[in-house]
ROVO-659965 format. One record per atom (N, C-alpha, C): residue in one letter; x negated, y, z negated. Coordinates in steps of 0.1 Angstrom, whole numbers, plus 5000, padded with zeros to 4 digits. Example, Ala and Ser with C-alpha at 12.3 -4.5 7.8 and 13.67 -1.06 7.14 Angstrom:
<zadrens>
a486849434922/a487749554922/a486849674922/s487249784929/s486349894929/s487150004921/
</zadrens>
This chain:
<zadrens>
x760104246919/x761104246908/x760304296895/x761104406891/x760304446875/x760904446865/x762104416858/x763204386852/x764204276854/x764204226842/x765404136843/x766304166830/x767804126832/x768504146822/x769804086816/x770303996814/x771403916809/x772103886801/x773103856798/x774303816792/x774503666793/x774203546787/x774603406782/x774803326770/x775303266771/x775703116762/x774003136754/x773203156761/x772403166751/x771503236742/x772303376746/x772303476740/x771603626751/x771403706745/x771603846757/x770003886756/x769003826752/x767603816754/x766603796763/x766503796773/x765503726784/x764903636778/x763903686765/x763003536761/x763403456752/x764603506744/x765203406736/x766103326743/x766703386754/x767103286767/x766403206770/x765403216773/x764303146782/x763903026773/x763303076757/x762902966752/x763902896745/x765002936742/x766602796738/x765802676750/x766202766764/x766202666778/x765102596774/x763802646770/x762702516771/x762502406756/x763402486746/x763302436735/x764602246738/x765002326746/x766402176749/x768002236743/x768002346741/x769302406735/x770402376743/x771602336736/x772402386749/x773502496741/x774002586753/x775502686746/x776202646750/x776702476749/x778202436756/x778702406745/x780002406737/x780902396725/x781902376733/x783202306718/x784702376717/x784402496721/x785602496728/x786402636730/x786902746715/x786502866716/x786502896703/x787703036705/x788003056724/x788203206726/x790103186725/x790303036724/x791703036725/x792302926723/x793502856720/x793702676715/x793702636728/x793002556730/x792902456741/x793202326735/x793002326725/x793502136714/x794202046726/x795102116734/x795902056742/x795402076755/x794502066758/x793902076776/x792901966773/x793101936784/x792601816794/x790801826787/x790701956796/x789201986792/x789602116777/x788502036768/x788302146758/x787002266754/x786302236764/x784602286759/x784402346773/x783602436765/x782902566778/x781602636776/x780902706780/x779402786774/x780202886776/x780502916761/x780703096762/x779903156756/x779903306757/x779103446754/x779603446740/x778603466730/x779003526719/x779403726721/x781003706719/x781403866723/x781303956714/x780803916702/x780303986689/x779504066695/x778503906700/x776504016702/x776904096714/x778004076723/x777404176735/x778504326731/x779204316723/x779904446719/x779204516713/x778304456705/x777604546695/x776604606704/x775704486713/x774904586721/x775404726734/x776804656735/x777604786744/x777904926733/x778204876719/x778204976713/x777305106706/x775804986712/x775105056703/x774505146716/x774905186725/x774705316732/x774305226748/x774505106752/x775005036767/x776005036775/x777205126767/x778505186778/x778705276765/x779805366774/x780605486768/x781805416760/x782005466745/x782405356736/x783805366742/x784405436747/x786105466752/x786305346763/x785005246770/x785305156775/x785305026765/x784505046763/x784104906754/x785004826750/x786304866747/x787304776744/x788604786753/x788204846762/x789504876772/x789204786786/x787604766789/x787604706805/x787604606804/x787904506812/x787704386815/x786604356807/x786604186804/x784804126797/x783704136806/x784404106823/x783204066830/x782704216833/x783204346832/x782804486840/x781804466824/x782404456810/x781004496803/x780304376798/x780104266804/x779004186805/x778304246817/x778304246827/x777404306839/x776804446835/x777604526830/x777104666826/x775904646813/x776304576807/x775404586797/x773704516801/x774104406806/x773004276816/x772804426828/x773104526831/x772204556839/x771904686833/x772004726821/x771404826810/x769704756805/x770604646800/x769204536799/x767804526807/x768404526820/x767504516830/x766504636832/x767404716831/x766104856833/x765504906823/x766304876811/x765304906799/x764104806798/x764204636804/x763004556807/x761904626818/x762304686826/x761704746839/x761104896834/x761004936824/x760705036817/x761605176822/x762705156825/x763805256831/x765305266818/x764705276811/x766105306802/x766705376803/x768005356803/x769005466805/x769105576802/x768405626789/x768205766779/x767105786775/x765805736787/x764605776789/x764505856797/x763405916800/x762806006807/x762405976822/x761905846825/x761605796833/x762305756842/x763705726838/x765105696851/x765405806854/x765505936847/x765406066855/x764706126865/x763506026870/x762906116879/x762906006890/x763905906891/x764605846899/x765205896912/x765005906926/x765905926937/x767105876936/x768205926930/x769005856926/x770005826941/x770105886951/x770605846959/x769805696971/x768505686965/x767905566971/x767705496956/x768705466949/x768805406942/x770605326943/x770605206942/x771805116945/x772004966934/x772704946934/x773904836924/x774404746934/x774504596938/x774704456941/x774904396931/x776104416925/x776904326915/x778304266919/x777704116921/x779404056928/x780103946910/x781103906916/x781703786908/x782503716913/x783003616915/x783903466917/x785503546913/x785803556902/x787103576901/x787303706898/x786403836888/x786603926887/x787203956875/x788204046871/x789004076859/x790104006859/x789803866858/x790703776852/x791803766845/x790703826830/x791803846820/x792503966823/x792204106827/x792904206831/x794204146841/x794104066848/x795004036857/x796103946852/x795503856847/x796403786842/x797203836830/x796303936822/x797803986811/x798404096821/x798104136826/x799204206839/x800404096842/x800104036853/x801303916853/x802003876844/x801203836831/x802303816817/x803003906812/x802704006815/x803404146808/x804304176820/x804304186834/x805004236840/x806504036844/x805803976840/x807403886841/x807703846831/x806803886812/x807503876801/x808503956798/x807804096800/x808404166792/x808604276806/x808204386813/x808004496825/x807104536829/x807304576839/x806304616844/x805704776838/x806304826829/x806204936816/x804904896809/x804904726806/x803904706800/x802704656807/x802604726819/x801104666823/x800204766820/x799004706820/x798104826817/x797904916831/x797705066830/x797405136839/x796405126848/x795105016841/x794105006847/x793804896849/x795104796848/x795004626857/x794004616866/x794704706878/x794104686889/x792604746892/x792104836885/x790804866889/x790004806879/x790604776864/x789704656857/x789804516866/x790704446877/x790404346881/x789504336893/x789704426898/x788904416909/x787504366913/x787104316919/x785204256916/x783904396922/x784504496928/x783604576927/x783404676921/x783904686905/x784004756895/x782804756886/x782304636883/x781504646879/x779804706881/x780304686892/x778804776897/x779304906900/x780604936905/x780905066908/x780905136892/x781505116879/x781205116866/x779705136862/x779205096866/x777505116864/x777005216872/x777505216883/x776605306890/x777305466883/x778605476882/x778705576876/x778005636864/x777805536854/x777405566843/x775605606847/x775205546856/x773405606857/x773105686870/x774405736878/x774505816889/x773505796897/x773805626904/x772705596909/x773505636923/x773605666936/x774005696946/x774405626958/x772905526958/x773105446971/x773605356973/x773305216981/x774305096985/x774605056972/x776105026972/x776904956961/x778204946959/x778104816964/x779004676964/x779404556963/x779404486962/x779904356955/x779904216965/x778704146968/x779004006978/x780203896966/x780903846971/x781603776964/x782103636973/x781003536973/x780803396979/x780903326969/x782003336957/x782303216947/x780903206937/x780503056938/x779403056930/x777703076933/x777903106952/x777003186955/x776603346955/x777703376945/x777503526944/x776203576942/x775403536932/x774403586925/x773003616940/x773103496945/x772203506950/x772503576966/x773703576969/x773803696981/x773603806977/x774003866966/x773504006957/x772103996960/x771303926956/x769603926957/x769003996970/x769503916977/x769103866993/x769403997000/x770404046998/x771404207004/x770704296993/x770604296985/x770104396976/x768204406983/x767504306985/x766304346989/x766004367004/x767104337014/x767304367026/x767304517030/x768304597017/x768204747016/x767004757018/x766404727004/x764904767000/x764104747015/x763804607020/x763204577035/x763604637046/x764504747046/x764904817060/x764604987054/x764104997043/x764005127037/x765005207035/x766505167031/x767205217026/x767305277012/x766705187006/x766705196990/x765205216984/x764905256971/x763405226970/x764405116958/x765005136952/x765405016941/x766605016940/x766804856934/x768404816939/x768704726923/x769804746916/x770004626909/x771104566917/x770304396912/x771204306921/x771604156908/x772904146911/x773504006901/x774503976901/x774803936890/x776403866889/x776803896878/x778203866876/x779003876864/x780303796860/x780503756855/x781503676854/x782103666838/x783303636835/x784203616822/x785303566823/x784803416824/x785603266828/x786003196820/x785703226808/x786503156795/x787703206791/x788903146796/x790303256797/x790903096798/x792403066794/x793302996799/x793402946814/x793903136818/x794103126833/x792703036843/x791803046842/x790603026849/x790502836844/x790402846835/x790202676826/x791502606832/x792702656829/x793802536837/x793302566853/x793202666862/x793102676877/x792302496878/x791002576869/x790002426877/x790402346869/x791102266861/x791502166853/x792502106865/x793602206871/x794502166881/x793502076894/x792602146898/x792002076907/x790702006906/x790901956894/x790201816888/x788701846888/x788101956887/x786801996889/x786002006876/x786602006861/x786002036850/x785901886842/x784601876834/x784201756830/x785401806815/x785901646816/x786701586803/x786101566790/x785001526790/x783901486778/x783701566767/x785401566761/x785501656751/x784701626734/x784201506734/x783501446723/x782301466722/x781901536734/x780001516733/x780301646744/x780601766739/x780501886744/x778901936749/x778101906743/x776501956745/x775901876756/x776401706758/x776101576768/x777101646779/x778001696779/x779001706788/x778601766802/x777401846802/x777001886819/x776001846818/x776001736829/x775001616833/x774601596846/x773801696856/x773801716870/x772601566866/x773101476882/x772201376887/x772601236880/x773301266867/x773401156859/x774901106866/x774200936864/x775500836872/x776900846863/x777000916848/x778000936844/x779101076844/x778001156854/x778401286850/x780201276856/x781301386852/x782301416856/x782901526859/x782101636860/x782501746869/x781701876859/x782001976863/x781102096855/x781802126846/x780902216834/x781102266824/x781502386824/x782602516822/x782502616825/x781902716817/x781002796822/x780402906817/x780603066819/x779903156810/x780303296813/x779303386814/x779103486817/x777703576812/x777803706826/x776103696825/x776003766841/x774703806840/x773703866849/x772403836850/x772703936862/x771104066861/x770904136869/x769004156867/x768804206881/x767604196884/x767604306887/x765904376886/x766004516890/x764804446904/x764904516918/x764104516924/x763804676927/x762804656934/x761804816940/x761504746952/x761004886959/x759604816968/x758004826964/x757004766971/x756104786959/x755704906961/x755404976968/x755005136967/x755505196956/x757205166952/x758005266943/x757205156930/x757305046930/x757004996914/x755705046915/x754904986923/x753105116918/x753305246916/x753605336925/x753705426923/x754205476907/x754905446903/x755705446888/x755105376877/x754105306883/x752905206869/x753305076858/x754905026871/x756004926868/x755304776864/x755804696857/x755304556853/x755704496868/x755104436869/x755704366886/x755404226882/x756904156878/x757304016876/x756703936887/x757803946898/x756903846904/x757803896920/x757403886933/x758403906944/x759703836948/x760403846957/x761703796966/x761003746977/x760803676978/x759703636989/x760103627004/x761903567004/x762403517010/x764203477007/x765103437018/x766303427013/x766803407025/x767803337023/x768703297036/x770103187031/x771303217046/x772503207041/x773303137050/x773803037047/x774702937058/x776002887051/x776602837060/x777902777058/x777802667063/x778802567052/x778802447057/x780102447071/x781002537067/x782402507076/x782802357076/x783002317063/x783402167058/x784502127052/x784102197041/x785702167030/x785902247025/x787102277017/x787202407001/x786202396994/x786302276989/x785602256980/x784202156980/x783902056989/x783101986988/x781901996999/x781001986992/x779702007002/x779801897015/x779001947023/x778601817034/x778001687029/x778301567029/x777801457022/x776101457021/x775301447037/x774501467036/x773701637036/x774301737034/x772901787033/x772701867042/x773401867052/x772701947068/x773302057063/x774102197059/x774102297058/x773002367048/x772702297037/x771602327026/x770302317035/x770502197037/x768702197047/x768402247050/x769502307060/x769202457072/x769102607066/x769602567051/x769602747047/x768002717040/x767702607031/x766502607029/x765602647039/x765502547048/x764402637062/x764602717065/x765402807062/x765502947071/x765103037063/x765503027045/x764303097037/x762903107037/x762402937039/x761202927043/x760503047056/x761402997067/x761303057075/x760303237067/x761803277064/x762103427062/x760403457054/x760403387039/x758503387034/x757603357043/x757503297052/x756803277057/x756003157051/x756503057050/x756102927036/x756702787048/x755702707039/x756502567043/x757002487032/x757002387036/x757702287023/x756502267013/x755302277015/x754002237003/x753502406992/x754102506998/x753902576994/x755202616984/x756202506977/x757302556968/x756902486957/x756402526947/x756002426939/x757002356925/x758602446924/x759602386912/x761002446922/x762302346923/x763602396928/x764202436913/x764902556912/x766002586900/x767202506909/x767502396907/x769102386915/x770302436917/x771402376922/x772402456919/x773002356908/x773102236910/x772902086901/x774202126891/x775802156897/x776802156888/x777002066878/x776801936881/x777201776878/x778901766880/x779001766891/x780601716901/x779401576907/x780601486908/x780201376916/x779901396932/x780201486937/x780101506951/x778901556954/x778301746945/x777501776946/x776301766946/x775801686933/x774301686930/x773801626940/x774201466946/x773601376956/x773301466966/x774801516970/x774201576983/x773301726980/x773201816970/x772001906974/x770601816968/x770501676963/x769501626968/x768901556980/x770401536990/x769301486997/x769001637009/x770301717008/x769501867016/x767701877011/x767201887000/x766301936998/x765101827002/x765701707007/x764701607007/x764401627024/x765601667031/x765301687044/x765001817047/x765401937036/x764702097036/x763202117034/x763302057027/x761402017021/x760701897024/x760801847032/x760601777039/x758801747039/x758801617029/x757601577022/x757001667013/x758101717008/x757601816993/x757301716981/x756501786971/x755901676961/x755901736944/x756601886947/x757501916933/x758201886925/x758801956914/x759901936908/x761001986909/x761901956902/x763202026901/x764302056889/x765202086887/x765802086874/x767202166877/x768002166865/x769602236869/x769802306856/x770002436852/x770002466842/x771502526841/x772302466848/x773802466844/x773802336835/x773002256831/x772902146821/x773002166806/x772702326807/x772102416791/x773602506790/x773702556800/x774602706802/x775602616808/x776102566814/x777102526823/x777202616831/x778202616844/x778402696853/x779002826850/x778002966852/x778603046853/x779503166864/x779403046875/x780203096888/x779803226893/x780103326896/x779903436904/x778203486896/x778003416885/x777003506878/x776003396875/x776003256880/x775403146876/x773903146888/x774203226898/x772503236904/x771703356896/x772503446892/x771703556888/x771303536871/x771703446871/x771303416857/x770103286860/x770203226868/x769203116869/x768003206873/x768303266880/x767103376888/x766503396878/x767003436869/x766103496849/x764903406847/x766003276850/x765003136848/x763903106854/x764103126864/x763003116875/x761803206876/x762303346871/x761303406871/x760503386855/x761303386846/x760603326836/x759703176839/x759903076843/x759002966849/x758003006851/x757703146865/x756703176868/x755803316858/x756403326851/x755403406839/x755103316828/x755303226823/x754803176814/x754803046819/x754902946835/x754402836834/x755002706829/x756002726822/x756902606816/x758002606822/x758502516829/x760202496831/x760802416821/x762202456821/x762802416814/x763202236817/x764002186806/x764702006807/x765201976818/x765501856820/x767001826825/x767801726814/x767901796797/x768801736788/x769501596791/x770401616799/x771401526797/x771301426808/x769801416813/x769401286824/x769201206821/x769901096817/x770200986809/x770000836817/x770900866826/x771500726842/x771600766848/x770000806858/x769900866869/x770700796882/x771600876887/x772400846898/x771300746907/x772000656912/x771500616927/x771000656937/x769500616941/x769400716949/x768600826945/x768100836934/x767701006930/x765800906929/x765500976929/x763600946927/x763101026917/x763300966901/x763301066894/x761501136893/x760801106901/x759701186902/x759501316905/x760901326912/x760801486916/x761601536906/x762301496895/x763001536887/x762401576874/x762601706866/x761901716851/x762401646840/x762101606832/x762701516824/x763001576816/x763701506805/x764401526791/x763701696781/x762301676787/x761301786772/x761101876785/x760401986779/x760102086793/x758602066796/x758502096810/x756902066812/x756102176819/x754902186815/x754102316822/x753502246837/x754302306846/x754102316859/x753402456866/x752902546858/x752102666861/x752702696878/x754302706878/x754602736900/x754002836899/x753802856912/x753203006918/x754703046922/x755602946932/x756602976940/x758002876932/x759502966935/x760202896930/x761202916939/x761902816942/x762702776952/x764502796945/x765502876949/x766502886940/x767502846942/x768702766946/x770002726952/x770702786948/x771902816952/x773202806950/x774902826959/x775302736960/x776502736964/x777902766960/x778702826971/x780102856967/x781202786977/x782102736966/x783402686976/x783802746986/x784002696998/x784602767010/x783002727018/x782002647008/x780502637021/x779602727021/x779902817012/x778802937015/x777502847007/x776402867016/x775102827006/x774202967005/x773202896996/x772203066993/x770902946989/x769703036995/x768602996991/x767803106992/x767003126973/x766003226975/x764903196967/x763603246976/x762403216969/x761703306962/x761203296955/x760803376940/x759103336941/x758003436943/x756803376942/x755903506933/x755403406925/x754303506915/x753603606925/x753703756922/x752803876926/x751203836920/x750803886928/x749203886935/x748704006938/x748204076926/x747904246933/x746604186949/
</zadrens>
């Protein structure tokens, strides 16, 4: 990995991301993008859309988009503008020019996609006609626009497509994005998520199916993975893209090399819509099979990024997967949907940021809002309240999506 690049709640920075997260920040508020006064749930982690226009305007998309596509096509576009100008590949440098642009590829998925494009479609075509929809509803909604959008704009050529496993999006983009790379398809791939979940339509959906925390008084307390009060997730927005290579192409090019993909692997619970296996057996098994894939055991992970929504169903059970996936592990762990809330299609690739920040500078972030630790939990393996320097070598990454899909990827500090 030699780039990273994002769009969140806590702003469009990698390190000013990184240090909110270790500082104890959180970007969960009121709703500010529309009246919610009357919903159930009122608070969400949204993107400040000021800061990411201005950075789309200031030469990160072609300005004739900028206010025409979907949010989530230019959150991802810009988070993967980001990314290669971190990787030293800017878009209107010299050096992405001498790029194989056809062994060059885009893995950008999302959960819902152009939301809002779709939904003022439907309002317009049963308010008023179908005269009034926009012409470009349907290829602003679609979920593999945003990478297909990007790849146009840097005429990258190769694989590019869109894994779309709900809230395991982020991290099957990873996994398939470095599989190119590992079969010699690609020399480099951006791989992430994107999402633009702060809409009506998306807030009533999961309001309808009781999934969003109520705790409209204490918006910042309100995402509380592990804690015996938590009530369901916080919804979040953004998107997060990673630049991978293989190492020959990043040496060869004299690239910063973050840190590797070590490993990755993918299971299904085949359980419920919505709720994990009580105990744990589908996580367990995708855990070991990343292991597997690194070539690692359980003593060699030294911090989990969770997936740690705070729904009453989830947290327990991806603790006790990890207690029988790592099986006598003696790490830590943490949920940084605690800070950001859930950003669904875009909430692995955004934690990924996290994780690889961990392992460059050595500090993980809180777990804020761990107050009344659930039953059951051994908060030794848990980070507490302040952030602590755990110097991982290796970082272990969850995430899951409704319908059972799980994702686990390991992340380990480069070692020339």
């Amino acid at each position: 990995m030699t780039g990273t690049g994002l769009v969140s709640p806590l702003g469009c920075d990698a390190d000013e991301f990184y240090n909110r997260l270790l500082a104890g920040e959180s970007g969960i508020g009121k709703i500010s993008k529309f009246d919610a006064s009357e919903y159930p749930t009122q608070i969400a982690a949204e993107v400040d859309d000021g800061a990411v226009t201005e950075l789309a305007l200031g030469g990160l998309m072609q300005k004739k988009f900028v206010k025409r596509v979907d949010p989530v096509i230019k959150f991802g576009m810009v988070a993967g503008k980001l990314a290669l100008r971190d990787a030293g590949l800017d878009h209107e440098g010299e050096d992405i020019a001498k790029l194989d642009k056809v062994r060059s590829g885009i893995l950008m998925g999302s959960a819902l996609g152009g939301f809002d494009a779709f939904g003022t479609a439907v309002s317009n075509l049963q308010q008023v006609s179908y005269k009034k929809m926009n012409p470009f509803c349907i290829p602003f909604a679609i979920t593999n626009m945003p990478a297909a959008m990007l790849a146009m704009d840097l005429n990258f050529m190769g694989p590019n497509y869109p894994a779309n496993t709900a809230c395991a999006t982020g991290n099957y983009c990873i996994k398939l994005a470095a599989d190119h790379i590992r079969r010699g398809e690609a020399d480099l791939m951006l791989a992430g998520g994107t999402e633009a979940s702060v809409m009506p339509l998306s807030i009533q959906g999961f309001m309808a199916c009781k999934a969003l925390s109520t705790n409209n008084d204490d918006p910042q307390g309100a995402s509380r993975p592990w804690d015996q009060d938590r009530d369901g997730f916080v919804m979040g927005e953004g998107a997060g893209v990673l630049v991978l290579e293989s190492l020959e192409h990043a040496q060869a090019r004299g690239a910063n090399i973050l840190c590797e993909v070590a490993g990755a692997a993918f299971t299904c619970d085949a359980y419920h819509l919505t709720d994990p296996r009580p105990e744990g057996e589908g996580v367990a098994a995708c855990i070991q099979l990343a292991l597997a894939d690194a070539g690692m055991t359980a003593e060699d992970i030294d911090y989990v990024n969770c997936h740690g929504t705070s729904t009453p169903a989830g947290d327990m059970a991806e603790y006790k997967a990890i207690q029988k996936g790592l099986k006598g592990w003696k790490g830590k762990m943490n949920a940084t949907k605690g800070q950001i809330g859930h950003l669904l299609g875009a909430a692995a690739a955004v934690e990924a940021v996290a994780c690889v920040k961990a392992l460059t500078t050595g500090w993980v972030h809180p777990n804020i809002n761990l107050k009344n630790p659930s039953e059951g939990l051994d908060t030794n393996f848990i980070v507490g309240t302040v952030k602590e320097e755990l110097k991982p070598r290796t970082v272990l990454s969850n995430s899951f999506g409704f319908g059972g899909h799980n994702s686990a990827v390991i992340f380990k500090k480069f070692e020339p």
